[in-house]
Backbone bond lengths (Angstrom), bond angles and torsions (degrees), N, CA, C in turn:
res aa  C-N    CA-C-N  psi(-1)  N-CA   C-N-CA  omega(-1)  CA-C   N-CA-C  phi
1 X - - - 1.470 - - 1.534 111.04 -
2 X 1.365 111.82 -36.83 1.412 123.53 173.09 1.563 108.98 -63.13
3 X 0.805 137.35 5.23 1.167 136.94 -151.88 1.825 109.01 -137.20
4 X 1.081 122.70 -13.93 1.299 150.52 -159.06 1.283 87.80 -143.95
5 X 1.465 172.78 -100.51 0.764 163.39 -147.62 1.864 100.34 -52.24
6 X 1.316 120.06 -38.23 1.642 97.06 169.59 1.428 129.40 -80.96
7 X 1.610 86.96 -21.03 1.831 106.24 165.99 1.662 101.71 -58.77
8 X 0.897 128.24 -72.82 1.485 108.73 -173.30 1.121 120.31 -78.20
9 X 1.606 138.91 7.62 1.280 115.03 152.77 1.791 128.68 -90.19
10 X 1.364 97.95 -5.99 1.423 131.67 154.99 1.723 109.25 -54.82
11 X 0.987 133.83 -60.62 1.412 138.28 162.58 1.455 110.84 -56.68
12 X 1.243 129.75 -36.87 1.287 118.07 -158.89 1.614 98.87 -82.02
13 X 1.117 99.88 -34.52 2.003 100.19 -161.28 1.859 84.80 -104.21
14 X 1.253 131.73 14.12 1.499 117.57 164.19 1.945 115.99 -84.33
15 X 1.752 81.51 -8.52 1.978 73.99 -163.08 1.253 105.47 -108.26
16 X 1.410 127.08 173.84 1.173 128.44 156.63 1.062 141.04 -14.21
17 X 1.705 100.34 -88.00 1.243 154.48 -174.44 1.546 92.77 -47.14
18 X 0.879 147.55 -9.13 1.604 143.30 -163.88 1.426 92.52 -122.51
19 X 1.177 141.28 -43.12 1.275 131.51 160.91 1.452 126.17 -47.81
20 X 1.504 107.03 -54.86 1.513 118.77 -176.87 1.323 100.61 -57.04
21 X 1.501 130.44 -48.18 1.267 145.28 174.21 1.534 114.16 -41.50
22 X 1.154 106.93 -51.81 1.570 110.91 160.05 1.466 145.94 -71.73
23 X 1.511 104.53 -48.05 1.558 119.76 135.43 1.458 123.38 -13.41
24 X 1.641 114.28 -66.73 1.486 117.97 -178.43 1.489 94.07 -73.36
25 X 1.512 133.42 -51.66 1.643 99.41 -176.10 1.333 149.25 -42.04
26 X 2.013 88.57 -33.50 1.348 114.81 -177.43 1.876 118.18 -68.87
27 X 1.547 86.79 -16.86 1.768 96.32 -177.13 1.767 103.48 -42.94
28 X 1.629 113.57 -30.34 1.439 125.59 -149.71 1.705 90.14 -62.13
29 X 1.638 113.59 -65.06 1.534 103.32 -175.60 1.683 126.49 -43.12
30 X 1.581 107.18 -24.96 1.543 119.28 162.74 1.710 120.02 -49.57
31 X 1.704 82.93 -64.03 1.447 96.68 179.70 1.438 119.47 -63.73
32 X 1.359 121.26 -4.27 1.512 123.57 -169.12 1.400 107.66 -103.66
33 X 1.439 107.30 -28.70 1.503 112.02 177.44 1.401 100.70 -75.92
34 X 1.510 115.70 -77.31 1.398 100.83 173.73 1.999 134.76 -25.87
35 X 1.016 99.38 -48.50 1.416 113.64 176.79 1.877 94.47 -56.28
36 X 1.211 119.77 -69.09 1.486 124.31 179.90 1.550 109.76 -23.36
37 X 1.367 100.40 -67.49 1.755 114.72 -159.08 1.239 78.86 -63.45
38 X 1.544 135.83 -91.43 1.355 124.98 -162.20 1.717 122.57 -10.12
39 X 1.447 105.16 -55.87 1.723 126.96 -161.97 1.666 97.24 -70.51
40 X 1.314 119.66 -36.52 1.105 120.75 -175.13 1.529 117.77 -83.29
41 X 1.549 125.48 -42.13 1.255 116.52 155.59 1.024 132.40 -69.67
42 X 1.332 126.52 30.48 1.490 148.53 159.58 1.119 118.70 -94.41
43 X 1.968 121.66 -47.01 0.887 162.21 93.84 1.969 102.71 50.26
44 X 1.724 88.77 -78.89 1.573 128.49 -143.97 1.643 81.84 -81.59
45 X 1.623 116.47 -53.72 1.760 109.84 154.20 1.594 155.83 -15.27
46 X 1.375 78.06 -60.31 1.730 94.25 -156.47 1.709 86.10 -131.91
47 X 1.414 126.39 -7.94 1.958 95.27 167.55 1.262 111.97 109.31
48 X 1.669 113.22 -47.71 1.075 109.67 177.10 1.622 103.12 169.67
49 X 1.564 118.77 155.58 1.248 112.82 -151.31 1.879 100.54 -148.29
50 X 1.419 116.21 -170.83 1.640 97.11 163.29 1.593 80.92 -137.13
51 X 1.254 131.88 156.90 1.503 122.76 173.02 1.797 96.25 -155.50
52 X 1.273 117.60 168.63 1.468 114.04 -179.50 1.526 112.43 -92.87
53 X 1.195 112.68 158.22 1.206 114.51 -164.71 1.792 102.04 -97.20
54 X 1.456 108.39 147.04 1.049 132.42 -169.45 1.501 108.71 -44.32
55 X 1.053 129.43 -88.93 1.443 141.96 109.12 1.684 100.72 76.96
56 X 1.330 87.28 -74.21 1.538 116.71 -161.70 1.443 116.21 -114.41
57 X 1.743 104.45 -28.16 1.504 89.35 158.82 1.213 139.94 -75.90
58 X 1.425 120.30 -21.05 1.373 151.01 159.61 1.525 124.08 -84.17
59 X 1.382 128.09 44.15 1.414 137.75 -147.13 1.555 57.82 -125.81
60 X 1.211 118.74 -110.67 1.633 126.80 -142.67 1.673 111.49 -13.51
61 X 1.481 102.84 -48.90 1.381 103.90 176.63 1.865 128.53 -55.63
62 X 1.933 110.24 -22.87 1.090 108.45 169.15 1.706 93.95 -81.61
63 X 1.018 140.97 -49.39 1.081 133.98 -168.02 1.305 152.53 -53.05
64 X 1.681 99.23 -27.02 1.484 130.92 151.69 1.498 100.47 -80.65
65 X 1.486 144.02 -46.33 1.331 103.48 -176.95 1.199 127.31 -87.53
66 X 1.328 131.64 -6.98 1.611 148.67 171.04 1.683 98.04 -62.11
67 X 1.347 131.27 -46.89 1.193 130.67 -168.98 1.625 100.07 -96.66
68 X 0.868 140.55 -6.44 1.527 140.53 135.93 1.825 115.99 -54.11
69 X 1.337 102.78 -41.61 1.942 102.49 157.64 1.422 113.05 -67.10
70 X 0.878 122.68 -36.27 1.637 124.88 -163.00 1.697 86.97 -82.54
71 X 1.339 128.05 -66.72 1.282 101.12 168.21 1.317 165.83 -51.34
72 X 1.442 83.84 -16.50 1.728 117.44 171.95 1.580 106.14 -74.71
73 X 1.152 103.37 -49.55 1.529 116.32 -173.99 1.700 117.78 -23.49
74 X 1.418 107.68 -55.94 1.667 140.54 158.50 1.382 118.23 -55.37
75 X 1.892 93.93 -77.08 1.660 99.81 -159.76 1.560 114.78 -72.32
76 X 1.619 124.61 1.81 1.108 125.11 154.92 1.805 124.79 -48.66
77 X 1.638 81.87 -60.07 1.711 85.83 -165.63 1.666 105.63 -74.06
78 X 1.427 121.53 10.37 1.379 125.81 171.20 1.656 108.33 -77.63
79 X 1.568 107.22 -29.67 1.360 100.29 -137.39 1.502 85.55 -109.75
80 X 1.790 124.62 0.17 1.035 121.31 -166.76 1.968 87.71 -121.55
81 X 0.849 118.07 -1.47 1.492 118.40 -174.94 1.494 108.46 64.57
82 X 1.367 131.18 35.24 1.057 131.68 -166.22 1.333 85.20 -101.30
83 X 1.601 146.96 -18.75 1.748 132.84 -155.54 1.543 86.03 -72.50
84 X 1.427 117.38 -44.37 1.850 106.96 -155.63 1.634 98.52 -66.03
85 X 1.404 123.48 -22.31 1.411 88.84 176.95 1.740 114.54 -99.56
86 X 1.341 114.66 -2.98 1.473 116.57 145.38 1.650 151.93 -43.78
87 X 1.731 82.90 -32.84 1.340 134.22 165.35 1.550 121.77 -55.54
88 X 1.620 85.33 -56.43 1.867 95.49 -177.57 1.578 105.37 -85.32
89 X 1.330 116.80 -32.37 1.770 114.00 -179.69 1.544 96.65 -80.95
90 X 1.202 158.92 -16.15 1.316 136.43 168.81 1.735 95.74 -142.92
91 X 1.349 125.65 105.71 1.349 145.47 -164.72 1.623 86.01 -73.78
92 X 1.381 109.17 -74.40 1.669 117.06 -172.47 1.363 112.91 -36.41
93 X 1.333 118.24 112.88 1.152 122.75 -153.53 1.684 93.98 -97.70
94 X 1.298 127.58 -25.01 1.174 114.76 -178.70 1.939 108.13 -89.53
95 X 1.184 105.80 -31.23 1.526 93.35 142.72 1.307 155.85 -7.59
96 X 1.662 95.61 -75.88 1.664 119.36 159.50 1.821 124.10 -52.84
97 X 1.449 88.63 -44.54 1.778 104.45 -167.80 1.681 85.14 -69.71
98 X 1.053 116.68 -79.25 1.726 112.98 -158.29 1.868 95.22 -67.64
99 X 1.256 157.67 31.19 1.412 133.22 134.04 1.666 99.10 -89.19
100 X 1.446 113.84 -39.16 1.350 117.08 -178.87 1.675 115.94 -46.95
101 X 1.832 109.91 -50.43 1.300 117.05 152.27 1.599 127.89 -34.08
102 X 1.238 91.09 -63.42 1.593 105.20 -176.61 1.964 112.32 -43.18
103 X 0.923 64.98 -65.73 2.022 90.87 180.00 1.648 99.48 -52.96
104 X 1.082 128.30 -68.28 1.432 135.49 161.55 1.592 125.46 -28.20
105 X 1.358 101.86 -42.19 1.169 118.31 -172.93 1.390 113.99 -76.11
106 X 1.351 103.00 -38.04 2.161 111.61 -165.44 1.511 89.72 -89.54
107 X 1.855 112.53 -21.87 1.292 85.08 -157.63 1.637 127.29 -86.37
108 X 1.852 92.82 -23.12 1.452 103.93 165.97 1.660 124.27 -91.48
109 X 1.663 118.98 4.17 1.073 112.50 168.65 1.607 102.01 -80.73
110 X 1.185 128.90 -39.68 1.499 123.38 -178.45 1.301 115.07 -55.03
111 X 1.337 109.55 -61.90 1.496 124.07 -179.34 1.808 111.71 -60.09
112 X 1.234 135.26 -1.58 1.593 130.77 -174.74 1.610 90.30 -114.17
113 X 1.362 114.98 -34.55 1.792 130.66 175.07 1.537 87.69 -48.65
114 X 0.988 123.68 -89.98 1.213 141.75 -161.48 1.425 130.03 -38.32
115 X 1.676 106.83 -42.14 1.513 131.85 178.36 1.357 106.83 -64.64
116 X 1.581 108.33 -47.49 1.725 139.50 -168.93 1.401 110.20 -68.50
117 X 1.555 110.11 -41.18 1.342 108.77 154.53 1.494 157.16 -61.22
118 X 1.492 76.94 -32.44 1.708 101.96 167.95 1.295 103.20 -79.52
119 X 1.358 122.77 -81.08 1.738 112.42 161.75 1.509 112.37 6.96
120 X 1.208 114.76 -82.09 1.477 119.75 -172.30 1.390 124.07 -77.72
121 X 1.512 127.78 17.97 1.183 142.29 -178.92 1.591 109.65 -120.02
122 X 1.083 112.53 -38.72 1.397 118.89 169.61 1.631 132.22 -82.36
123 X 1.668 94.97 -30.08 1.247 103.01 164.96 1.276 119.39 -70.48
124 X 1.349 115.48 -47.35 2.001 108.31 164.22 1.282 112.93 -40.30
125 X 1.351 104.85 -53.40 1.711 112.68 -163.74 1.644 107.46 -48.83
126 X 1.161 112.66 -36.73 1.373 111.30 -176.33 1.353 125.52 -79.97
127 X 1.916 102.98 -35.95 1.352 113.20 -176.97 1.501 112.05 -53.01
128 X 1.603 108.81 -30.20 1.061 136.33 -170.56 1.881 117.08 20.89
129 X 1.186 89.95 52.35 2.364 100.19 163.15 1.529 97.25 108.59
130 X 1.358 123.74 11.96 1.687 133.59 -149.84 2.015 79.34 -101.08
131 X 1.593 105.18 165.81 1.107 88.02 -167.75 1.842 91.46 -119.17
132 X 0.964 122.36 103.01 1.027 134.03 -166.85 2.138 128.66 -104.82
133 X 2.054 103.42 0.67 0.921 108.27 -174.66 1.707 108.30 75.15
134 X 1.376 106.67 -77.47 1.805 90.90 -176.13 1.714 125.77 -71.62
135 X 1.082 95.62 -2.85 1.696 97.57 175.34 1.336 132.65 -120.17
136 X 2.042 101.46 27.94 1.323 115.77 -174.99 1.740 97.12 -102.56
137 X 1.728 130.45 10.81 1.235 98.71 -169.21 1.704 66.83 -126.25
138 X 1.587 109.45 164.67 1.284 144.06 -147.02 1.576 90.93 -110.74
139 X 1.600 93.56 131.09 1.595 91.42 -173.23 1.779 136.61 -59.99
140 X 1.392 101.85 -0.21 1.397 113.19 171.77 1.244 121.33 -60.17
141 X 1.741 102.13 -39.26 1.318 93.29 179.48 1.636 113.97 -101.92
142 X 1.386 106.69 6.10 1.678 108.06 178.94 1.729 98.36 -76.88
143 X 1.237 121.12 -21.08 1.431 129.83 -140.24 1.810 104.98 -59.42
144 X 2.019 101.82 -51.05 1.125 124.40 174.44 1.556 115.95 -47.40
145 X 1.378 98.82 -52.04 2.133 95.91 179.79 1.704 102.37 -72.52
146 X 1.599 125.57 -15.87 1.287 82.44 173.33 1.793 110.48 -94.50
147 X 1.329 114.20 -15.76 1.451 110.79 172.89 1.873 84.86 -39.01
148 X 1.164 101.81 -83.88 1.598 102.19 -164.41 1.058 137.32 -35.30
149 X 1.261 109.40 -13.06 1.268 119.40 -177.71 1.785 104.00 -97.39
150 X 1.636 134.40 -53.72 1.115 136.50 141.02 1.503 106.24 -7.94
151 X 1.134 129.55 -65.84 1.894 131.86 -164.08 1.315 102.85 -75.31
152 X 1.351 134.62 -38.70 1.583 142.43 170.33 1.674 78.35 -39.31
153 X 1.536 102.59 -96.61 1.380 105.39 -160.16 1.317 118.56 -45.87
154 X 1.332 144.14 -39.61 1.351 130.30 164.75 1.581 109.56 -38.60
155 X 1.242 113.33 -82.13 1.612 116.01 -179.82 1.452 113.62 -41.25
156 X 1.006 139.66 -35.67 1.575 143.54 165.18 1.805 100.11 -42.41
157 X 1.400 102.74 -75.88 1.571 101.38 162.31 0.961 155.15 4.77
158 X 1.675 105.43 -77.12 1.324 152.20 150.78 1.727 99.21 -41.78
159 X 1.333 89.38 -83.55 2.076 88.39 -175.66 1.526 104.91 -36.07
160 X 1.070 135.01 -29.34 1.410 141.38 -149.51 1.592 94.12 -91.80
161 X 1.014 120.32 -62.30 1.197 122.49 171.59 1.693 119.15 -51.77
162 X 1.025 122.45 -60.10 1.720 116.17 149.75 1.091 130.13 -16.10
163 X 1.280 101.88 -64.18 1.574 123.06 173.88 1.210 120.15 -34.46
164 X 1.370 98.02 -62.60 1.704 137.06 178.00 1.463 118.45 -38.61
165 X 1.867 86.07 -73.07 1.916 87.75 142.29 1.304 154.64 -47.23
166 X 0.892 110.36 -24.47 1.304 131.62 -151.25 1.878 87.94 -86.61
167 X 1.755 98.66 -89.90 1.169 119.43 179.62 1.873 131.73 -51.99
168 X 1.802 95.45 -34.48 1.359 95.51 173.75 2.052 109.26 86.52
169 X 0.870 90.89 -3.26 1.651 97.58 -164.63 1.668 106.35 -124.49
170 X 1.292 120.87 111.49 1.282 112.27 160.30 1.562 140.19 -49.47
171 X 1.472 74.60 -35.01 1.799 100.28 -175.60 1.802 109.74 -60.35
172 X 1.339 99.02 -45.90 1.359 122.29 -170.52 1.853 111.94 -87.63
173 X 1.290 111.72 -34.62 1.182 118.98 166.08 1.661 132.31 -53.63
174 X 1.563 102.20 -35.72 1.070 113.69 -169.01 1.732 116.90 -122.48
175 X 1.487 100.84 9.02 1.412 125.46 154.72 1.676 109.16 -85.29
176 X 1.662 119.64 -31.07 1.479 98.72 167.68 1.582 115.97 -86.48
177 X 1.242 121.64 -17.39 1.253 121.94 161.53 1.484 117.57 -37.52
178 X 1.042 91.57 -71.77 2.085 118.83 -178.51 1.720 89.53 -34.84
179 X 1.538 117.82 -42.15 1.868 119.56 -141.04 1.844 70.64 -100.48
180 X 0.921 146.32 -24.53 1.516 134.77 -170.48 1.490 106.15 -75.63
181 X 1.414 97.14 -51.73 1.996 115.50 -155.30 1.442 88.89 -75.97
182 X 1.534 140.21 -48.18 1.263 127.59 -116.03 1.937 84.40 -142.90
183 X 1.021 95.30 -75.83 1.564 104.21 -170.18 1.536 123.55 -33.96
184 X 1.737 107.65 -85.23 1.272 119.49 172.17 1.548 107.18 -44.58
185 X 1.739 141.25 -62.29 1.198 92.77 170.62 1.914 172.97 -45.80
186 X 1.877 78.71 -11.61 1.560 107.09 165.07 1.750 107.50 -66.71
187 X 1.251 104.44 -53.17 1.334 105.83 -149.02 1.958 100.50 -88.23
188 X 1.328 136.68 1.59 1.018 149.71 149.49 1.261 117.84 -35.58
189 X 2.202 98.13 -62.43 1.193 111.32 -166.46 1.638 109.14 -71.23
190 X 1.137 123.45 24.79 1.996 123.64 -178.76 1.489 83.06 -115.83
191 X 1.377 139.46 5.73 1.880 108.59 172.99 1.433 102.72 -99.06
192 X 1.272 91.37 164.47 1.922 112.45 179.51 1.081 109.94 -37.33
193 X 1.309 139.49 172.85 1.421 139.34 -175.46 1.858 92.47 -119.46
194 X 1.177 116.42 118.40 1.314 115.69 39.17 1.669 100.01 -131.98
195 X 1.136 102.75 26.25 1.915 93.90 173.98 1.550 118.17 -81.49
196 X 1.688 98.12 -7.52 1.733 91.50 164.57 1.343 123.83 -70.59
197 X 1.465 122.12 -49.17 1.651 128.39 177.51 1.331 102.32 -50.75
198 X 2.131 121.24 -55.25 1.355 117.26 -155.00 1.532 115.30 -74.63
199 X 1.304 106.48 -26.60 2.010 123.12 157.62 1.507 113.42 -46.90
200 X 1.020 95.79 -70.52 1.650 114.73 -174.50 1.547 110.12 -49.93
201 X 1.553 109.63 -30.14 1.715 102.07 -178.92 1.793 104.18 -71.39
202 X 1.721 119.76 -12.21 1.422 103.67 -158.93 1.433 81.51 -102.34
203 X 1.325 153.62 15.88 1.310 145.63 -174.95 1.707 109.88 -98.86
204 X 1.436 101.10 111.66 1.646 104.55 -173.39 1.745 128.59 -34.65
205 X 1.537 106.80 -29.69 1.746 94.70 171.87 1.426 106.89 -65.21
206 X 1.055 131.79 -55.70 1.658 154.96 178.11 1.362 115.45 -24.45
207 X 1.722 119.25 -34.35 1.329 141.94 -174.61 1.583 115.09 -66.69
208 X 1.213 96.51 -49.30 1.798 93.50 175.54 0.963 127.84 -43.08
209 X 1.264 127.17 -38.08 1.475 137.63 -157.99 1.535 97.85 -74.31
210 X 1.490 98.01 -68.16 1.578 107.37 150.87 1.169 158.77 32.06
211 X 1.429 93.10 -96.99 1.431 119.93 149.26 1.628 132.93 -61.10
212 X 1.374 99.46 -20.17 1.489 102.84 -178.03 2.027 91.75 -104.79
213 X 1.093 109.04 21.49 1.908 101.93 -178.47 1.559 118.02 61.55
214 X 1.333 92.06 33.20 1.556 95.05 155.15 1.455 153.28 -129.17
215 X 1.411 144.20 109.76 1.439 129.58 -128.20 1.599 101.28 -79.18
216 X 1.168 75.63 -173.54 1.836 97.84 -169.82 1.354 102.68 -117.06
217 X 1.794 113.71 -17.32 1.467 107.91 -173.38 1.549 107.28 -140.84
218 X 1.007 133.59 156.25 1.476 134.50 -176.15 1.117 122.95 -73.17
219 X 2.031 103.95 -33.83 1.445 115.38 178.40 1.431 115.10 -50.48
220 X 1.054 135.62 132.99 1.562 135.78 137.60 1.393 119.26 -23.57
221 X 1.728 110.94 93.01 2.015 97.59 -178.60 1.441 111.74 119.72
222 X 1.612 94.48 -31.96 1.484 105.30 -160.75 1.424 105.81 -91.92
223 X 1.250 119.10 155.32 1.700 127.71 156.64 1.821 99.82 46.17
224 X 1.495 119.79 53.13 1.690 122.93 178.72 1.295 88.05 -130.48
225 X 1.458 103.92 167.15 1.309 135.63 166.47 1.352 108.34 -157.89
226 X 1.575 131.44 107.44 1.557 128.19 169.24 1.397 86.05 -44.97
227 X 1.832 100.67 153.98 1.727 121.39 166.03 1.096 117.46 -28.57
228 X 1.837 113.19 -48.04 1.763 120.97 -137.26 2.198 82.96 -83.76
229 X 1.377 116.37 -64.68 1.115 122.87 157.93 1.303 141.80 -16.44
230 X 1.113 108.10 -35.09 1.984 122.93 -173.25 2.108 80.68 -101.51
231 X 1.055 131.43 -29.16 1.515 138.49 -159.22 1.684 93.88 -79.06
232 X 1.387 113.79 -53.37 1.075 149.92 -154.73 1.851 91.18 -62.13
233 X 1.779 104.66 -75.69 1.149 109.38 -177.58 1.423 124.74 -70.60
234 X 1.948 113.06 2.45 1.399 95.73 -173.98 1.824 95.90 -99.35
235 X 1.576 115.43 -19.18 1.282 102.57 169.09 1.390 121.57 -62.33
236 X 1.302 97.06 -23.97 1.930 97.66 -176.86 1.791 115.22 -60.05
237 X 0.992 109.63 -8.70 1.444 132.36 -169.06 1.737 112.42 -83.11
238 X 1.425 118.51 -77.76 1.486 116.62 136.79 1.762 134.18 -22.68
239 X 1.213 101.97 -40.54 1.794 92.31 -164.66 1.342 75.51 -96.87
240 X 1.325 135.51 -40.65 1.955 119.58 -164.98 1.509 95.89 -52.57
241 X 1.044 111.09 -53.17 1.879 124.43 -157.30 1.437 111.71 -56.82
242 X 1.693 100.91 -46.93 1.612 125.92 173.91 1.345 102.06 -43.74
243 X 1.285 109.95 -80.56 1.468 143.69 171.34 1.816 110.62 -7.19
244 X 1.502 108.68 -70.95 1.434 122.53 168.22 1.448 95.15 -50.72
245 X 1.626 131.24 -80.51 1.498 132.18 -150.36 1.546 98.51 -51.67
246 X 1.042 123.41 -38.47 1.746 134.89 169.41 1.579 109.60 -26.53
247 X 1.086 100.32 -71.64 1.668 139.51 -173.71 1.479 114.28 -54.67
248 X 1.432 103.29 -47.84 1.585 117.84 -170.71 1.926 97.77 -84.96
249 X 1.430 121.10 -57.21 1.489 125.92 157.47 1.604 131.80 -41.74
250 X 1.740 101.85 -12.52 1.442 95.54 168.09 1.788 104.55 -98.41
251 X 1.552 93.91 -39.83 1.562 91.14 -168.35 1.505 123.20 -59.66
252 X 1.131 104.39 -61.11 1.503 126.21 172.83 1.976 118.06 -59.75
253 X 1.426 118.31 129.31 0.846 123.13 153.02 1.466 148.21 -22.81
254 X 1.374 160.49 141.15 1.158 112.41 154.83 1.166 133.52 -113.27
């Protein structure tokens, strides 16, 4: 396993595509500074303002491109015919999938940790004592939404990689991503009330908040998930996804 586990992190950081993949996440510390200076010479205006924090407004953007790696991860060596000789050096097919996981897993939870941090280190730095709403609570308690936010993007990943498996197609892989991250929460918000809020809490963007104990809805009951619960349903997300790419990688040829 040790041995396959350096094999694919050897592939992952040999290609491109894992850079560019990272590159666009990293745009977020760009986008956060910019976003800052803007919020603050508004700021420098009017006295004082409430605005969203970088952090979190720019999450989707690490999140779609980290799970564009996780899909690549796979649907590369499909598209290059490189799986059949992956194939013949580690036969065990469930083998491959969980070091591929593994590797996938440490590699975009570190790297979204990291982006998320800077994000939120630079954006203070600038706000610098300005009263800006996101930089009046003390990082102890910011600490939890970005764990949560880090695990969004890991599990995004993960699904991506499933996907990957699953379908075989980048194109197609990362069009259900797009319909996970982006879509279905639009189309949630058209059901009756109250199965829109209580839907919407099991839908993976929705989870972060979540996880750090915070609702989605005002009602009493409504639109919650205790931590352990929202934790609960965002792993279910990864191993379901896994699960299929599992399934589709034993049956099918490659």
């Amino acid at each position: 396993m040790k041995m396959v586990l350096s094999s694919e992190w050897l592939k992952l950081r040999s290609v491109n595509s894992t850079f560019h993949a990272i590159g666009a996440a990293a745009l977020t510390v760009v986008l956060g500074i910019a976003w800052t200076l803007y919020v603050a010479a508004l700021a420098d205006e009017r006295g004082t303002l409430r605005a969203a924090a970088p952090e979190q407004g720019f999450l989707p953007l690490v999140q779609m491109s980290l799970a564009v790696l996780g899909v690549l991860a796979i649907t590369s060596e499909y598209a290059t015919g490189m799986v059949r000789t992956t194939l013949i050096t580690v036969p065990k097919r469930s083998t491959l999938l969980l070091a591929k996981a593994g590797i996938v897993g440490v590699a975009t939870f570190v790297t979204a940790q990291t982006i998320l941090l800077l994000t939120y280190a630079t954006s203070r730095l600038i706000a610098n004592g300005r009263h800006l709403g996101f930089n009046q609570v003390p990082f102890s308690e910011e600490l939890p939404m970005l764990l949560a936010s880090s695990l969004s993007v890991t599990a995004l990943a993960l699904v991506g990689l499933g996907l990957g498996a699953a379908i075989r197609s980048t194109a197609g892989a990362i069009m259900a991503v797009v319909a996970l991250l982006f879509v279905l929460p639009g189309v949630v918000t058209y059901l009756p009330s109250p199965w829109n809020t209580r839907v919407a809490t099991l839908l993976l963007p929705n989870l972060v908040p979540q996880l750090s104990g915070e609702r989605l809805s005002s009602r009493l009951g409504d639109g919650f998930l205790p931590p352990w619960a929202a934790l609960t349903v965002l792993l279910a997300y990864p191993l379901v996804a896994l699960a299929v790419g599992y399934h589709q990688l034993r049956r099918r040829d490659a």
